[in-house]
C-alpha positions as CSV (number, residue, x, y, z in Angstrom):
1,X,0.0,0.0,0.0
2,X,1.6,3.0,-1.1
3,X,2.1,5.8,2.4
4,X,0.1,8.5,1.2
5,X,-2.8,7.4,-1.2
6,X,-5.0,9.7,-4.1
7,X,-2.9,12.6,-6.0
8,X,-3.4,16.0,-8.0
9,X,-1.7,16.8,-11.6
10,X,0.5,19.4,-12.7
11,X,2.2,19.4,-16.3
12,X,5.1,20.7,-16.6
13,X,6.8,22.3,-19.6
14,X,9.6,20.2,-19.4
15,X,8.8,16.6,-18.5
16,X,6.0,14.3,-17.8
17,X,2.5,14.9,-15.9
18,X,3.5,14.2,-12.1
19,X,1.2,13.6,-9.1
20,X,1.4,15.1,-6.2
21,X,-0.2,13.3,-3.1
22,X,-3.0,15.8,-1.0
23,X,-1.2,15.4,2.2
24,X,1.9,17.1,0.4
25,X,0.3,19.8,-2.1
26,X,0.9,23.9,-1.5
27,X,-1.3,25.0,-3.8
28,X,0.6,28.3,-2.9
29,X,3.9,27.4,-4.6
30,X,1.9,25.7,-7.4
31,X,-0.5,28.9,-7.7
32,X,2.1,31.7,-7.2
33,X,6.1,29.9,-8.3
34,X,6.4,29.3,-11.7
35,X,9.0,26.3,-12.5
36,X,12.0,27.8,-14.2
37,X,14.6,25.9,-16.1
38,X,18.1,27.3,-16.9
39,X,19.0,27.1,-20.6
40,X,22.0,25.1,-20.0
41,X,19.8,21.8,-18.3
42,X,19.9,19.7,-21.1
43,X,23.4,20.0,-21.4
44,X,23.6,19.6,-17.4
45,X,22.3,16.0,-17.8
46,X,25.1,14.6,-20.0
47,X,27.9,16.7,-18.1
48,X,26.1,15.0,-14.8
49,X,26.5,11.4,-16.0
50,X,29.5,11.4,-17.0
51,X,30.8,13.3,-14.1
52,X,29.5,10.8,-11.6
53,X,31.1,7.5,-13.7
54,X,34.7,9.6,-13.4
55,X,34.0,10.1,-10.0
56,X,33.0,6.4,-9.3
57,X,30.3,7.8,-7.1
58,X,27.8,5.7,-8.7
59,X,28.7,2.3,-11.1
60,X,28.5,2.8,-14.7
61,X,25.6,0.7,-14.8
62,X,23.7,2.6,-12.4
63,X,24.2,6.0,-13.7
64,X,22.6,4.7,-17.1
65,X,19.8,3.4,-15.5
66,X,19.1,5.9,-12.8
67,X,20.9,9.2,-13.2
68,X,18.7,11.0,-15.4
69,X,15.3,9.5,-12.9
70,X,16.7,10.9,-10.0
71,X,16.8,14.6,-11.3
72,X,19.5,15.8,-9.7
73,X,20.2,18.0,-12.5
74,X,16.6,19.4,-12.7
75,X,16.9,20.6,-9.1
76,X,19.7,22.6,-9.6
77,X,19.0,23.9,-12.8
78,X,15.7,25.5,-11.2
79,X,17.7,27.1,-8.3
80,X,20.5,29.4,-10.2
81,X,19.1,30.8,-12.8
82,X,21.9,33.1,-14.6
83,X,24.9,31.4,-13.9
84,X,27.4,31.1,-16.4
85,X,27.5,27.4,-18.1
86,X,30.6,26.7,-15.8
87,X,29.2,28.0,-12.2
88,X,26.0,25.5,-12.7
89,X,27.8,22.4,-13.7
90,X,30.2,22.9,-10.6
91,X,26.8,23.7,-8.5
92,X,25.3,20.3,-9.6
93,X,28.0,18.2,-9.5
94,X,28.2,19.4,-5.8
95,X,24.5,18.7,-5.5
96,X,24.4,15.0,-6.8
97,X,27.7,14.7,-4.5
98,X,25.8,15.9,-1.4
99,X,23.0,13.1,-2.4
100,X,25.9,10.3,-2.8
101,X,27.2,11.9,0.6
102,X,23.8,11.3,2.1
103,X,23.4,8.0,1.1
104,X,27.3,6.8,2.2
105,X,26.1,8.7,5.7
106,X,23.2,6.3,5.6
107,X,24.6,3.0,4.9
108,X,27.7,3.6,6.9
109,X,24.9,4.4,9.7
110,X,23.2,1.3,8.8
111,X,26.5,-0.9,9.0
112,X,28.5,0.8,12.0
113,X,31.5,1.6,10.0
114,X,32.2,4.1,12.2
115,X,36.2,3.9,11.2
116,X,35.6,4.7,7.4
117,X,33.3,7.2,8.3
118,X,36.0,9.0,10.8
119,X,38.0,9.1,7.9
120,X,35.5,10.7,5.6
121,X,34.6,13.2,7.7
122,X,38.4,14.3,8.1
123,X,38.8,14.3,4.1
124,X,36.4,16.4,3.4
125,X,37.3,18.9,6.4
126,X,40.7,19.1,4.9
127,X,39.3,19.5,1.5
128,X,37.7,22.8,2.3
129,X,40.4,23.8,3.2
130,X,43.2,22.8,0.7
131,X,40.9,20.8,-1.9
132,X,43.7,20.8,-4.6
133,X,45.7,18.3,-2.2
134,X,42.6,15.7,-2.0
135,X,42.0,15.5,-6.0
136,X,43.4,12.3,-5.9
137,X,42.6,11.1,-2.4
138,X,41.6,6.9,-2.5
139,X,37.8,8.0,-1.6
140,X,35.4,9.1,-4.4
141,X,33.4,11.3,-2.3
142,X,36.4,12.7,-1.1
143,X,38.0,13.4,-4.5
144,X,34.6,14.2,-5.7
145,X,34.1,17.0,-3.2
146,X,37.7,18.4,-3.4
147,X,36.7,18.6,-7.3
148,X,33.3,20.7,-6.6
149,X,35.4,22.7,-4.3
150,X,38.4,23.6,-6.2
151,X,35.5,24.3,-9.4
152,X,33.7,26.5,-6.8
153,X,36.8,28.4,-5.1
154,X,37.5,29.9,-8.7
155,X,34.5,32.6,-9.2
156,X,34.9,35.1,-6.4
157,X,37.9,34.7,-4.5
158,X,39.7,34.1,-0.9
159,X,36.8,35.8,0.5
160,X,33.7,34.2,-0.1
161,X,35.7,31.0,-0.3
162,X,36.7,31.6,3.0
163,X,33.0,32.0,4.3
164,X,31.8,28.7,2.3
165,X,34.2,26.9,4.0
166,X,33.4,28.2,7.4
167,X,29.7,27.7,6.4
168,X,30.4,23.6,5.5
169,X,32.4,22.9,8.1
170,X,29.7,22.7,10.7
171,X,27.8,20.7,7.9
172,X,30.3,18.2,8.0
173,X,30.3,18.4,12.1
174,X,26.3,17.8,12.0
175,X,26.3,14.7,9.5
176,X,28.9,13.6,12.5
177,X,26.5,14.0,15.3
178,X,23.5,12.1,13.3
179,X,25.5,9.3,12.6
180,X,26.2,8.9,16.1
181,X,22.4,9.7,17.1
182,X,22.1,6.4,14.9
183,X,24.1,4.5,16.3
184,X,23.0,5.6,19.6
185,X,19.3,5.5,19.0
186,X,19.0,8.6,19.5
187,X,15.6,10.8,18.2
188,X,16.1,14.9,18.9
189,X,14.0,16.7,20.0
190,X,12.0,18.8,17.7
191,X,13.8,22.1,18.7
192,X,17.1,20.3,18.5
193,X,16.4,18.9,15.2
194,X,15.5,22.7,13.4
195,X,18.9,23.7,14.3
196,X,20.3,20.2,13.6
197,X,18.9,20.4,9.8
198,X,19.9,24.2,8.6
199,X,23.2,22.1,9.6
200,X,22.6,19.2,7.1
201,X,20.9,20.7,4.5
202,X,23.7,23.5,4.4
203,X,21.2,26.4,4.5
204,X,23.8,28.6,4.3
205,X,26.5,26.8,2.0
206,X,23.5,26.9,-0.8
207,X,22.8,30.9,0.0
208,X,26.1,31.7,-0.7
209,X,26.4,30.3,-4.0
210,X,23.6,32.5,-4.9
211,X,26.2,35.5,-5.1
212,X,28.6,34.0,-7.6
213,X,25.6,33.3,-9.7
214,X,24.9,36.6,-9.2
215,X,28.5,37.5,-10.5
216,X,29.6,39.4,-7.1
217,X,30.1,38.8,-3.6
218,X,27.2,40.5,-0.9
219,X,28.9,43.1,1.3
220,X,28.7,42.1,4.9
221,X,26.0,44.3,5.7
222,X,23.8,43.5,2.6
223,X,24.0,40.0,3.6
224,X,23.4,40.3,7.2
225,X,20.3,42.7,6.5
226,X,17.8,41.0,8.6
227,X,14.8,41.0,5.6
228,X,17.5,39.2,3.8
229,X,18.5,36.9,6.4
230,X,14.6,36.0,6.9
231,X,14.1,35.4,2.9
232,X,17.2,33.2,3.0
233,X,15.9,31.0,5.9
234,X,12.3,30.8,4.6
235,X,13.1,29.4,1.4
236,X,16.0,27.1,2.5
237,X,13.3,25.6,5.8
238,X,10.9,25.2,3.3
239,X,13.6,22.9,0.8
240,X,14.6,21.2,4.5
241,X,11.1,20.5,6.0
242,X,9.4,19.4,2.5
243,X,12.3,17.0,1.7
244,X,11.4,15.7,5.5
245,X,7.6,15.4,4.5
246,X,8.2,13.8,1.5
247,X,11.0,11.8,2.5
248,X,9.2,10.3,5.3
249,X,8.0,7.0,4.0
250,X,11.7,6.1,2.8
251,X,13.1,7.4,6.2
252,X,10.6,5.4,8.2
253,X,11.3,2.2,6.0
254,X,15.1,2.6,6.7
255,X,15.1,3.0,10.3
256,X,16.3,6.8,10.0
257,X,16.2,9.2,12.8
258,X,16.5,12.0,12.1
259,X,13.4,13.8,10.2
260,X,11.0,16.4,11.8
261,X,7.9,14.1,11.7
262,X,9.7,11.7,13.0
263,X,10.8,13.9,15.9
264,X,7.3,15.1,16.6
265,X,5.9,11.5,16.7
266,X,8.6,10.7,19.2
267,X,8.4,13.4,21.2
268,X,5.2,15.1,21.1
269,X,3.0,12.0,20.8
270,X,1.9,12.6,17.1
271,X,0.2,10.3,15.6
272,X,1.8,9.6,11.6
273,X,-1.1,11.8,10.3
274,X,-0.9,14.2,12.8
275,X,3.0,14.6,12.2
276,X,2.3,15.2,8.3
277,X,0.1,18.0,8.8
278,X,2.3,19.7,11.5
279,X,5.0,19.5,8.5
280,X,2.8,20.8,6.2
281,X,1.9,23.7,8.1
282,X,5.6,24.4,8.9
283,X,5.8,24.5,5.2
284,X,3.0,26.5,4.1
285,X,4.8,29.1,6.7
286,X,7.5,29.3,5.1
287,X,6.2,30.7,2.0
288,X,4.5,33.3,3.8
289,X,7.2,34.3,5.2
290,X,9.1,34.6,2.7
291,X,6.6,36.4,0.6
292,X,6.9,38.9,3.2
293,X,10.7,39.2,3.8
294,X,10.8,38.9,0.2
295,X,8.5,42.6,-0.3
296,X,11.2,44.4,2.3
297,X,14.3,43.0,0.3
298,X,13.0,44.4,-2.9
299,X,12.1,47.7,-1.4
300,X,16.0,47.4,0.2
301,X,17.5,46.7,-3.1
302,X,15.4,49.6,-4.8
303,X,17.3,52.1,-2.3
304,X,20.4,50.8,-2.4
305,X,20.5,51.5,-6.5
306,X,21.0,55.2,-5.3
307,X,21.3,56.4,-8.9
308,X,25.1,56.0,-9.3
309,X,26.7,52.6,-11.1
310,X,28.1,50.8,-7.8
311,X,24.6,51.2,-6.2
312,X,22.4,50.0,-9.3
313,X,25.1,46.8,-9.7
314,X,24.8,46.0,-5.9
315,X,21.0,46.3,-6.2
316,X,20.6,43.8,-9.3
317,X,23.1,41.2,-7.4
318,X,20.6,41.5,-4.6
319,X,17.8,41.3,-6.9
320,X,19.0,38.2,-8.8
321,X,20.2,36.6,-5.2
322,X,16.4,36.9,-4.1
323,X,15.0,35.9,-7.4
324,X,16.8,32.8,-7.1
325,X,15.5,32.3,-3.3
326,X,12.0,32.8,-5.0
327,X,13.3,29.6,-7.4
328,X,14.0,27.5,-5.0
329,X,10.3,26.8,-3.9
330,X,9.0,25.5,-7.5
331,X,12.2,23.3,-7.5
332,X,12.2,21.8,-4.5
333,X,8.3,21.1,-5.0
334,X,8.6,20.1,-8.1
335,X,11.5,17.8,-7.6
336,X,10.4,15.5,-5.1
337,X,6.9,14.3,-7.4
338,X,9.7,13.3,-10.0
339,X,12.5,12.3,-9.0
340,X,12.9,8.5,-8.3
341,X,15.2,9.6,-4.9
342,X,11.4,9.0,-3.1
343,X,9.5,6.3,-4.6
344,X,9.5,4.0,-2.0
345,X,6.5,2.3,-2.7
346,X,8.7,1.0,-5.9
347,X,11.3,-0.7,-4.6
348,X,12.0,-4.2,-4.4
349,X,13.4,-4.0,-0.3
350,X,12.1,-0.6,0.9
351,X,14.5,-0.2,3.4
352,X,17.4,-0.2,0.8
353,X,17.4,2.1,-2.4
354,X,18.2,0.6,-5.5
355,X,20.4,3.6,-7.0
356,X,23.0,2.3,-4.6
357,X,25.4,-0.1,-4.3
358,X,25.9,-1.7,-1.0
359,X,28.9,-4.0,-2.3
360,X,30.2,-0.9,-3.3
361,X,30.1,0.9,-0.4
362,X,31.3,-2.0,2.1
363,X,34.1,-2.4,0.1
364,X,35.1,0.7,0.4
365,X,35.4,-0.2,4.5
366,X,38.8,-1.6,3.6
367,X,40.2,1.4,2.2
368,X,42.5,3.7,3.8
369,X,43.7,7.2,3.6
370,X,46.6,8.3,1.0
């Protein structure tokens, strides 16, 4: 039986009709946030591929058969609209690592190969900060990640790369603590678990690449403005608690932790049904909210122009920043009625996902550090 039961239609321009399940619909985002597809998608797809079989984050077989299903590309593609050709396939390529990252996370969780996933964690903190030395390091999603970041570090210099880093760091630190919540049985509370995922969805490591897409760096004060600092966390809550809601049934079959209604049925007693629609209303917040802080941003951006060049380039690098914020909702919505990534119901042992390789991945147990 599938988890949630009856749907509603959308078509969308660019791919099939998909349904979306009552309990997860915000007729909102459907209403009021156009889907938007960068140019360069198509492409995207093809560079993806053969990125992740160079990578050997995924076999060659299972790239053919599940890459382009899983729409990792799509995703993207929807959230940084105007980035040069180069800035989006470094962007994706960092988003279908983060997926392989989350699915290593899991299995490793799973298995209690809590030596290979020391070592992991201490690769990619050294990546961040010295990627070029880990191109080559024995670990795909090490190498893989030290190539995103090395592709990344090249738009807007020592800066900005500087803040990423110190923005992924605690990342890294907060897929730590769930793997040991895992292995300790541990559910978090629901307040500790908002602050625990802006950690692992990297709220802020995804903000921030909204200013190289934009072709400049935010000044400090731009950035910490606190319309734009309410904007940024509505629409990156929203991506975090509606991958939870619709993540639910393949977190519940795999014995996860860590998901806000499964921290609300733990701790406040809420019934399955009960902790879908508490989700969903966290979500339907969100895009008030951000409607809101969106209106203040614009007005921000309109007096910052100041009739003199500097101004009017600073306020259309704000603009496009919070454009793209705006993008995010559509995508995210959009994403998680197509991609594969959530079809339980589908697969043969719903407690293990067939885009991955678990001979693959306990092999990897053996191997050590360069």
């Amino acid at each position: 039986m599938p988890a949630y039961s009856g749907s509603t239609s959308q078509t969308q321009p660019h791919t099939r009709k998909v349904s979306v399940p009552p309990a997860f619909a915000v007729p909102m985002v459907e209403a009021t946030f156009p889907r938007r597809l960068h140019p360069y998608w198509p492409k995207l797809q093809e560079k993806s591929r053969t990125w992740l079989r160079e990578m050997r984050l995924m076999p060659p077989d299972k790239v053919e058969r599940y890459a382009d299903s899983l729409c990792y590309t799509d995703l993207v593609a929807g959230y940084y609209i105007g980035a040069p050709d180069e800035l989006l396939t470094a962007i994706a390529d960092l988003s279908s690592w983060f997926f392989a990252w989350d699915d290593r996370h899991d299995r490793d969780s799973v298995h209690g190969r809590a030596e290979q996933w020391r070592r992991l964690c201490r690769g990619l903190h050294g990546t961040l900060d010295a990627p070029r030395q880990y191109l080559h390091h024995s670990d795909p999603l090490v190498a893989g990640f030290a190539d995103c970041v090395c592709r990344l570090y090249s738009f807007l210099g020592p800066s900005w790369n500087a803040r990423f880093a110190r923005h992924f760091h605690p990342v890294i630190e907060a897929y730590d603590q769930e793997f040991h919540n895992r292995r300790g049985g541990t559910v978090p509370t629901v307040e500790t678990y908002v602050e625990l995922r802006r950690l692992t969805f990297a709220h802020w490591a995804w903000i921030d690449l909204l200013e190289p897409t934009a072709g400049r760096e935010l000044p400090h004060g731009v950035r910490k403005h606190p319309a734009y600092r309410r904007a940024a966390l509505a629409t990156q809550d929203f991506s975090a608690w509606y991958n939870d809601l619709c993540s639910l049934p393949k977190e519940l079959a795999g014995d996860e932790l860590h998901n806000l209604g499964i921290s609300l049925i733990h701790h406040e007693g809420l019934t399955l049904e009960e902790a879908v629609r508490e989700v969903h209303r966290r979500v339907t917040q969100c895009v008030t909210d951000f409607i809101r802080a969106e209106e203040e941003v614009l007005l921000f951006a309109r007096r910052l122009a100041g009739g003199n060049t500097r101004g009017k380039e600073l306020a259309e690098a704000l603009e496009s920043c919070v454009f793209n914020m705006r993008n995010w909702f559509s995508s995210v919505y959009w994403f998680h009625h197509e991609s594969g990534r959530y079809r339980v119901d589908s697969w043969d042992d719903r407690s293990m996902p067939p885009y991955v390789t678990e001979d693959t991945l306990a092999e990897k147990e053996l191997v050590g550090e360069e």
